[in-house]
MARLUM-379824 format. One record per residue (C-alpha): residue in three letters; residue number from 1; x, y, z. Coordinates in nm, 3 decimals, padded with zeros to 5 digits. Last residue first. Layout:
% residues N
ALA | NUM | X | Y | Z;
...
***
This chain:
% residues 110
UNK | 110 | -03.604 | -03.092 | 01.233;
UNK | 109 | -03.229 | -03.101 | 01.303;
UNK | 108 | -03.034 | -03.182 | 01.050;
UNK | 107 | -02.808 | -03.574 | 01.017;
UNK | 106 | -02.475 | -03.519 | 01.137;
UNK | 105 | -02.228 | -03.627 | 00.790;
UNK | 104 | -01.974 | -03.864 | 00.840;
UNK | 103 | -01.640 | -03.836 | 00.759;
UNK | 102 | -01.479 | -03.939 | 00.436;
UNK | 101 | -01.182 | -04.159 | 00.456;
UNK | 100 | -00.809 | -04.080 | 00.321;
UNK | 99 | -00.531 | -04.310 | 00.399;
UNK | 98 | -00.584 | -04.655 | 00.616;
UNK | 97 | -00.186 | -04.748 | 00.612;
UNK | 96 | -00.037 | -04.379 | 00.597;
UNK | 95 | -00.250 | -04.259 | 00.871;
UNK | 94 | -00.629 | -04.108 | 00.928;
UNK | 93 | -00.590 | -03.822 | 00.628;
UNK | 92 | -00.980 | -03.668 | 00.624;
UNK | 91 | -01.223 | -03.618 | 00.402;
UNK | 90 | -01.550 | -03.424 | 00.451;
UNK | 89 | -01.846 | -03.337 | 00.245;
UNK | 88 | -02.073 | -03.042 | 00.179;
UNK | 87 | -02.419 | -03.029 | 00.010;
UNK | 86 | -02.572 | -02.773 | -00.147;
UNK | 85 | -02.455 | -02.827 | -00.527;
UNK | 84 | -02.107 | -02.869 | -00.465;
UNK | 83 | -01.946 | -02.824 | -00.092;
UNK | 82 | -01.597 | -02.956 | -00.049;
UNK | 81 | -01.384 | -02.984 | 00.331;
UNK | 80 | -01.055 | -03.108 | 00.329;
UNK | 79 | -00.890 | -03.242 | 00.641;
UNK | 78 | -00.481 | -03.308 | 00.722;
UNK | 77 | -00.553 | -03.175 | 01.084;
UNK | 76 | -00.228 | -02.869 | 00.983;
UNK | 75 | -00.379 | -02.869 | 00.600;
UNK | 74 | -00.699 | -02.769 | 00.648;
UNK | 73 | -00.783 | -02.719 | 00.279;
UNK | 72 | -01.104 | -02.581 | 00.223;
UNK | 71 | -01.350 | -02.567 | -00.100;
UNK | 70 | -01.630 | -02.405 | -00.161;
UNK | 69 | -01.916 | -02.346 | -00.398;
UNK | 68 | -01.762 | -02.623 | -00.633;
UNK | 67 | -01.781 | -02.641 | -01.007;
UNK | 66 | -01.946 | -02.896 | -01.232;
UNK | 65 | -01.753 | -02.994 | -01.475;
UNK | 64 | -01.523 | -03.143 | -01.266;
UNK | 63 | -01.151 | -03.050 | -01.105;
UNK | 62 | -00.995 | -03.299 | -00.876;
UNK | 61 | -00.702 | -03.357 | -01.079;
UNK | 60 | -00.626 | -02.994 | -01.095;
UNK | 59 | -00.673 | -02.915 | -00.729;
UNK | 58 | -00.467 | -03.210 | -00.677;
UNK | 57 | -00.163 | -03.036 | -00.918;
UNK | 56 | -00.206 | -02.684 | -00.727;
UNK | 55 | -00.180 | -02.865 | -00.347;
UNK | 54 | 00.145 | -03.031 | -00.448;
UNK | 53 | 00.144 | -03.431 | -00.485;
UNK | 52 | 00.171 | -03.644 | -00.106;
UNK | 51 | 00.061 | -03.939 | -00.269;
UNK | 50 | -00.151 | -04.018 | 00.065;
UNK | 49 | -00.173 | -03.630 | 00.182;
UNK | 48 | -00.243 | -03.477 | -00.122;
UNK | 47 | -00.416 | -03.690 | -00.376;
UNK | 46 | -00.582 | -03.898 | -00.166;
UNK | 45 | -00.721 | -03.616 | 00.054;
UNK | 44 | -00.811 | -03.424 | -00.323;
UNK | 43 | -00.992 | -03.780 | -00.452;
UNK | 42 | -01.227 | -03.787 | -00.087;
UNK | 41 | -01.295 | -03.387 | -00.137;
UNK | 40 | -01.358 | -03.369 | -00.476;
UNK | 39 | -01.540 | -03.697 | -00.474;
UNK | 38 | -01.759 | -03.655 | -00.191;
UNK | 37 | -01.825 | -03.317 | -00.265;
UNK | 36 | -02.009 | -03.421 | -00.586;
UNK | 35 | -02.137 | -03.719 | -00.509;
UNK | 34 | -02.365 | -03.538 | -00.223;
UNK | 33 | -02.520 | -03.370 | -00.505;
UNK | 32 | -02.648 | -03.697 | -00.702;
UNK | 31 | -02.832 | -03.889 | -00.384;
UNK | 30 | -03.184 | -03.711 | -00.438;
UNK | 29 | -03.147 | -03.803 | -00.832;
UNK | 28 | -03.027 | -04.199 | -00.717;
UNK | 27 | -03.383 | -04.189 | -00.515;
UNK | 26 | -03.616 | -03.985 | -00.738;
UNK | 25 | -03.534 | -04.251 | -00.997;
UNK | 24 | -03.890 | -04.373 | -01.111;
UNK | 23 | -03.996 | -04.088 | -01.033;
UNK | 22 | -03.711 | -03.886 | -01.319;
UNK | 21 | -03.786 | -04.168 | -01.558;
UNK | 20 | -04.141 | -04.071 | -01.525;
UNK | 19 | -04.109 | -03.670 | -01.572;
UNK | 18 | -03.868 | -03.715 | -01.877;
UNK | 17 | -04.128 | -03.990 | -02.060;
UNK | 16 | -04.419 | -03.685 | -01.953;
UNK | 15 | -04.153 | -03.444 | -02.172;
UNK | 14 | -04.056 | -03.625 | -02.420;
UNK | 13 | -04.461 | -03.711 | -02.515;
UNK | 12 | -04.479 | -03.344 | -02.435;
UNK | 11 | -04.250 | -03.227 | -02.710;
UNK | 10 | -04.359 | -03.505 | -02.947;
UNK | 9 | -04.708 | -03.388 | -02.953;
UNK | 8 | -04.595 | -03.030 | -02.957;
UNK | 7 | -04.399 | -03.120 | -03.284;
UNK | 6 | -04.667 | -03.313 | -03.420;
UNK | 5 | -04.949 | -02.991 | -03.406;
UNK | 4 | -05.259 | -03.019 | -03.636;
UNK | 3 | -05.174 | -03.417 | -03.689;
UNK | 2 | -05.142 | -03.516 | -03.345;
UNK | 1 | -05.412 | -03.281 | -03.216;
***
């Protein structure tokens, strides 16, 4: 088969190489989308209500290649809310000496 088709050969050696990197990291894969709100949202409190810069230059700074779903500003409790790739995050301003922290997530119900 090797010789009769080398391309195919080399497209599913690639391929099973893919799947067992991918099980072999099933744990840091599972934890990617959570990084993604996390970040906007942590690096946009930071960025607005510890350096105090203007809402349009954060949202800037906090921009990534991959795009948010939604995003929220609650300016008057000083929170910002992200969601990226299913899964939303919290930040929130808790004083000029401990700055931004994000907020727990509440585990779903079964």
């Amino acid at each position: 088969m090797i010789k009769r088709h080398p391309f195919l050969s080399v497209l599913c050696l690639l391929v099973l190489a893919i799947a067992v990197w991918g099980w072999n990291n099933r744990e840091h894969l599972a934890a990617f989308p959570g990084i993604v709100g996390a970040y906007s949202a942590k690096e946009y409190c930071s960025c607005r209500y510890v350096v105090g810069n203007p809402a349009d230059y954060c949202a800037g700074y906090v921009k990534q290649y991959l795009p948010l779903s939604d995003f929220l500003d609650d300016s008057a409790h000083k929170r910002v809310t992200a969601r990226g790739l299913g899964s939303s995050q919290t930040a929130a301003w808790l004083g000029q000496r401990a700055g931004c922290q994000l907020q727990p997530q509440a585990d779903p119900l079964p």
